[in-house]
Every structure is written in structure tokens, then in C-alpha cells.
C-alpha positions as CSV (number, residue, x, y, z in Angstrom):
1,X,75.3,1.4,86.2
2,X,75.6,4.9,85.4
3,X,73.5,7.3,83.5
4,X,75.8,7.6,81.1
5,X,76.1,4.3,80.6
6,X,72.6,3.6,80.1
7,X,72.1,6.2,77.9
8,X,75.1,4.8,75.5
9,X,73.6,1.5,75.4
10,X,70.4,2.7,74.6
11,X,72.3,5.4,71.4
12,X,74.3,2.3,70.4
13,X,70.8,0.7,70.2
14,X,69.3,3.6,67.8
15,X,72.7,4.1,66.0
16,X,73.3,0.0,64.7
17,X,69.2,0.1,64.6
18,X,69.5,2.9,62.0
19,X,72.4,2.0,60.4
20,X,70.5,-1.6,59.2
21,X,67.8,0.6,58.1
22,X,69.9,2.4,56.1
23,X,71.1,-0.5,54.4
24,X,68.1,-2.4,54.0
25,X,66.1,0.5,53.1
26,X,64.8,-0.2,49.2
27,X,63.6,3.7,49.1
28,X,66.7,6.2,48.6
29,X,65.1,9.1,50.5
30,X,64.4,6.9,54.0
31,X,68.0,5.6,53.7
32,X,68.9,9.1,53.9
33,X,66.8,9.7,56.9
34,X,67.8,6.8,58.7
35,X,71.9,7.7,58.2
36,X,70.5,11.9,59.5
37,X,69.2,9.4,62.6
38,X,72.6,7.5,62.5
39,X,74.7,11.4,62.6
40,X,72.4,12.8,64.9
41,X,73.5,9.5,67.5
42,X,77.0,10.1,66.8
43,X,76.1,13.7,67.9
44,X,74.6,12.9,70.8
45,X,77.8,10.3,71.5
46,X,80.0,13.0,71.1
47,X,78.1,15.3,74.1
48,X,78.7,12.3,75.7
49,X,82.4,12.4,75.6
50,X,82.3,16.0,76.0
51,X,83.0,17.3,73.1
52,X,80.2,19.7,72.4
53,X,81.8,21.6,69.6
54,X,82.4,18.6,67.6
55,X,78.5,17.8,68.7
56,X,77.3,20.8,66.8
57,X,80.1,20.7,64.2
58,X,78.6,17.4,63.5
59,X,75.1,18.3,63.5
60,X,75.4,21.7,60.9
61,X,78.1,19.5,58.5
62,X,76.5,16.0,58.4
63,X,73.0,15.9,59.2
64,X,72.5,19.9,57.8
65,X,74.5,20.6,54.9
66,X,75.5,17.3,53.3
67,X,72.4,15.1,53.7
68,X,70.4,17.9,52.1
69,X,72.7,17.7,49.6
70,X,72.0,13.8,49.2
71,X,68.4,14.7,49.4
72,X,68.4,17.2,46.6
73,X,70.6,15.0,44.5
74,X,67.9,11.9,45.0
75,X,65.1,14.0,44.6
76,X,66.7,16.1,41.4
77,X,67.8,12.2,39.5
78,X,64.5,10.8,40.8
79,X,66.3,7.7,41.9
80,X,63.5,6.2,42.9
81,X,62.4,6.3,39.4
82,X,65.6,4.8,37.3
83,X,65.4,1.2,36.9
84,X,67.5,-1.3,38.6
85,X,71.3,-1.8,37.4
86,X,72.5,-5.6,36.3
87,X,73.9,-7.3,39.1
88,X,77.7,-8.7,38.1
89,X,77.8,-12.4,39.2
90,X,81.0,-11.9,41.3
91,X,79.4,-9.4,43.6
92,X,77.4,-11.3,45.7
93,X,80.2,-13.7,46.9
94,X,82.8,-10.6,47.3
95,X,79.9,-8.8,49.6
96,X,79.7,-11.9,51.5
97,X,83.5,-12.1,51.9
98,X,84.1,-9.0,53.0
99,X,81.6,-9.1,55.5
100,X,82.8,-12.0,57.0
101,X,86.3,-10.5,57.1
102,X,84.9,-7.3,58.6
103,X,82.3,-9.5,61.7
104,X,86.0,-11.5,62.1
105,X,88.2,-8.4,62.6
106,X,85.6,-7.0,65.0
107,X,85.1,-10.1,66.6
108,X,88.8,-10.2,66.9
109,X,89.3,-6.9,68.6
110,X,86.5,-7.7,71.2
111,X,87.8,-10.6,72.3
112,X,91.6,-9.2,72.6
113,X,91.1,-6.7,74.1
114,X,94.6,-5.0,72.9
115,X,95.1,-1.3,74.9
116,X,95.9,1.1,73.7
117,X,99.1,3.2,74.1
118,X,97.5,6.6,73.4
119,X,96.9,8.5,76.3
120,X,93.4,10.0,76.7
121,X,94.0,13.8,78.0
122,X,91.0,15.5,80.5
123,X,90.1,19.0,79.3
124,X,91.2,21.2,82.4
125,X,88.4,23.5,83.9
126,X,90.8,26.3,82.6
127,X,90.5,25.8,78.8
128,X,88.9,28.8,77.6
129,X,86.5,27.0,74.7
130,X,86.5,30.4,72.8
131,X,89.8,30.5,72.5
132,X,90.2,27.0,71.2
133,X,87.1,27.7,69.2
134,X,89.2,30.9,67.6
135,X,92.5,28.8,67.0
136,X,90.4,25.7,65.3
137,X,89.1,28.3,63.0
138,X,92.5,30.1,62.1
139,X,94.5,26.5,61.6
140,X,91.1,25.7,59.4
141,X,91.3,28.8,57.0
142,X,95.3,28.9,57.2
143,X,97.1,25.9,57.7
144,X,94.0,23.7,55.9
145,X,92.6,25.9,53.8
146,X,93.3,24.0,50.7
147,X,91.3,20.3,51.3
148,X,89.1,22.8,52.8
149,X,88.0,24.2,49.5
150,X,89.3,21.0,47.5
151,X,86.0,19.5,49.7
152,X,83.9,22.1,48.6
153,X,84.8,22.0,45.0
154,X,84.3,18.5,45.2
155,X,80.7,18.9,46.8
156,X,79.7,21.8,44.1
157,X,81.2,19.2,41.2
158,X,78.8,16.9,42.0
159,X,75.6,18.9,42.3
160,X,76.2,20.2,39.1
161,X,77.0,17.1,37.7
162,X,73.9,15.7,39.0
163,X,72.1,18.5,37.2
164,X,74.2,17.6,34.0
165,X,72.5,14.5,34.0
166,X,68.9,15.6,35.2
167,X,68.5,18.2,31.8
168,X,70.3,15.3,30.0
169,X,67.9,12.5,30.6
170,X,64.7,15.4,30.8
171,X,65.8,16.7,27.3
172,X,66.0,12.9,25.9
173,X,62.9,12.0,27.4
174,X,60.7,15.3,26.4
């Protein structure tokens, strides 16, 4: 077995470890640290594959600016403070169903086995990283600079909705 090998195992490990956290977490804010432990794995996974761009891009977008973002939002609502919502009675058995239909899809594609067609191109030891650094960025701010900005729009939309309802609930409370 190879080093890399062990050392995906043992990320896997972390990564499904965290991920349960996350869900059976009851407080908001160590959910929130368990999924910045669950992007800094994928990180990690993606040095693995070599792909340290994406690495970093993953690192400053996921685990920097967005889960602050969720922080701030649960700490700003006081989530941990608002009481629990009424549970509809058809929820529990649709959970339950769609769980079993996701373990059987995954069980389904472990045991077939079904390749791929794709072909998985090696980076040449000539590819200048700067350069593809330099055209990522240009195709980002040219060719997708609208769901660019849509996504950021959509991110400052619902801070300041969160803040809507922060003054809202404060100035019916006070």
C-alpha cells in the first residue's frame, strides 16, 4: 500500500466521521465546524489528486468566506435560541425513503463497478500553472462573470435578510 493510499483512507475516515457530526450535531455552530473539518478534507483530497489551485480555491471560498458567513448568520438569528419547528408527520417516512434510495444507488455503483468513458488527462511537466492560473481568471471575469456576481448577490441577499429578521424579532421583543 502506498502513502497515498493510506493517507486517503485515513481523510475518508475524518471526512464521513465529520460529515455524521455535522448531521447529528444538535448545536448550529459545531455543525458548522464539523462541515469547515469536512471542506478542509476535501482540500486536502484535492492536493492529493494534484490539484493545488483548486486546494486553496477551496480553502479561501468554502471553509473562509462562506462558513463565516453561516457562522455570522447563526450567531446574528441566535439559532440556538429559537425554539424548535413542528415536525410534519410525512417527513419522517420520506427521510427514511430517501435514504434508503440513496445507501441503494451507492451500493449499486460499488458493486457494478460501471467505467467510465471519460478519459483522465496527466498535467504535462510543461504546463505553466501561472498561465492557467491567468486564463481561469479572465474566462471567470469574462465569459462567467454573470453567475459570478448572480452568487454574490445571492450571498449579500441573504445576510441582509438575516439582519431583516434579527431587528425584526429584537424590535418585537424590546
Amino acid at each position: 500500500m502506498s502513502v497515498d493510499l493510506i493517507l486517503f483512507f485515513v481523510l475518508a475516515l475524518v471526512a464521513v466521521a465529520a460529515a455524521i457530526g455535522m448531521l447529528l450535531s444538535q448545536n448550529a455552530v459545531y455543525s458548522a465546524l464539523f462541515l469547515v473539518i469536512n471542506f478542509a478534507t476535501v482540500a486536502v483530497f484535492y492536493l492529493l489528486l494534484g490539484a493545488p489551485f483548486i486546494a486553496m480555491a477551496q480553502i479561501t471560498v468554502y471553509a473562509g468566506a462562506i462558513m463565516v458567513l453561516f457562522l455570522f448568520v447563526i450567531m446574528l438569528l441566535g439559532a440556538e435560541k429559537l425554539a424548535p419547528g413542528k415536525v410534519l408527520p410525512y417527513q419522517r417516512p420520506l427521510a427514511i425513503g430517501l435514504a434508503v434510495l440513496l445507501v441503494a444507488e451507492a451500493a449499486y455503483l460499488l458493486l457494478s463497478r460501471v467505467q467510465s468513458v471519460a478519459a483522465i488527462v496527466t498535467p504535462t511537466v510543461e504546463t505553466n500553472t501561472v498561465e492557467e492560473i491567468r486564463r481561469l481568471g479572465m474566462a471567470l471575469f469574462s465569459d462567467y462573470l454573470l453567475p459570478f456576481e448572480v452568487t454574490s448577490v445571492v450571498l449579500l441577499v441573504a445576510m441582509v435578510g438575516a439582519i431583516v429578521l434579527t431587528i425584526r424579532e429584537k424590535g418585537e421583543q424590546g
